[in-house]
C-alpha positions as CSV (number, residue, x, y, z in Angstrom):
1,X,0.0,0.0,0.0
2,X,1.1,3.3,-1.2
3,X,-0.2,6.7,0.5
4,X,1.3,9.9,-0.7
5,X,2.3,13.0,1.5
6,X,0.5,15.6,1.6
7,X,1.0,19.2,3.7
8,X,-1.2,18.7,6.1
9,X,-1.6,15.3,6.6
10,X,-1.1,13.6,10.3
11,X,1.3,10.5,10.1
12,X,3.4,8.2,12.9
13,X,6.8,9.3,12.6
14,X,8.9,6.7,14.1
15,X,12.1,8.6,15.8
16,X,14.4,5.7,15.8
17,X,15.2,2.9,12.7
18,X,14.6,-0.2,14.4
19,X,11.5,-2.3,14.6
20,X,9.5,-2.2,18.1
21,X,10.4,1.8,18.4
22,X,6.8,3.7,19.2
23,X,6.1,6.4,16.5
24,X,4.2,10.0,17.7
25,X,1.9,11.7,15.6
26,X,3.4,14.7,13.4
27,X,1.1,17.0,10.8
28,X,2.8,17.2,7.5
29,X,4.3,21.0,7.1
30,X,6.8,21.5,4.6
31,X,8.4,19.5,1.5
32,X,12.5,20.1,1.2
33,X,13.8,21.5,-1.6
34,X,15.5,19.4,-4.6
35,X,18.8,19.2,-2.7
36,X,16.4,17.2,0.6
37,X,14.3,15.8,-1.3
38,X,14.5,12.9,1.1
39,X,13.1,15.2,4.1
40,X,10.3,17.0,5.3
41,X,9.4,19.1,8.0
42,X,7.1,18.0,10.6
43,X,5.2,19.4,13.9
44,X,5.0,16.7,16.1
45,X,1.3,16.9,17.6
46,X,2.1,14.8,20.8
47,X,4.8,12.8,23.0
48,X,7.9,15.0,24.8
49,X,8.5,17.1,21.5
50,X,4.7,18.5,21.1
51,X,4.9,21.6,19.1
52,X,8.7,21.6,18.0
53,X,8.9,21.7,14.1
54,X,11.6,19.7,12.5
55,X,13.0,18.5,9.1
56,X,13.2,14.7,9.3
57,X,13.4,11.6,6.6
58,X,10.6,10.5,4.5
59,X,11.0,7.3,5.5
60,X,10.2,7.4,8.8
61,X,7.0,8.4,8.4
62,X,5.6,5.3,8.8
63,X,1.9,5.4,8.2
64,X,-1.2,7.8,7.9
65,X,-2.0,8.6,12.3
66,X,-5.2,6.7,11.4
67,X,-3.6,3.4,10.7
68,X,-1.2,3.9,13.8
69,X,-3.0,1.5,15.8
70,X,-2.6,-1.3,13.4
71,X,1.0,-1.1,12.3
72,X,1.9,-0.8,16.1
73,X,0.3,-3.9,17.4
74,X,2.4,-5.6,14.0
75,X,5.3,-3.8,15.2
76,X,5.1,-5.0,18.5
77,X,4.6,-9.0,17.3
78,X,7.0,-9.1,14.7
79,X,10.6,-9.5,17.1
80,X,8.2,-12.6,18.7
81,X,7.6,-13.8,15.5
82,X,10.7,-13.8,14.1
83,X,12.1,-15.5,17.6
84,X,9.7,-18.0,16.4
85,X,10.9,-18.4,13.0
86,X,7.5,-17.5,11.6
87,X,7.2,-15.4,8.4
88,X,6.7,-11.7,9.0
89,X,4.8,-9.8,6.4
């Protein structure tokens, strides 16, 4: 599933790269510029950094806020899964 970013839009931004790290909800603000591409700037709308705008990858933002719930209850299975040698989707 592919959503595109849009200014505006809420999405989980995960802080850190590995699996099982929470994400916090962020509103789209800004796009960079050809030279950042790869970055965008974000408000984060909750957790310790509420209010501070940053520029931060692309591909951190993991999913739309609305889907949050989903992808963190996969996030938080899949290290038990692999420990189980079960496939992980």
């Amino acid at each position: 599933m592919h959503v595109e970013l849009r200014i505006g839009d809420h999405w989980a931004y995960r802080i850190g790269k590995r699996i099982g790290t929470p994400a916090f909800p962020v509103e789209v603000l800004q796009f960079g510029p050809e030279t950042s591409k790869h970055k965008v700037k974000v408000k984060y709308l909750g957790g310790e950094y509420a209010g501070l705008d940053e520029w931060v990858p692309k591909t951190r933002l993991v999913v739309p806020w609305e889907s949050h719930d989903a992808w963190w209850e996969e996030q938080r299975n899949q290290p038990e899964a692999i420990k189980l040698g079960e496939p992980v989707s």
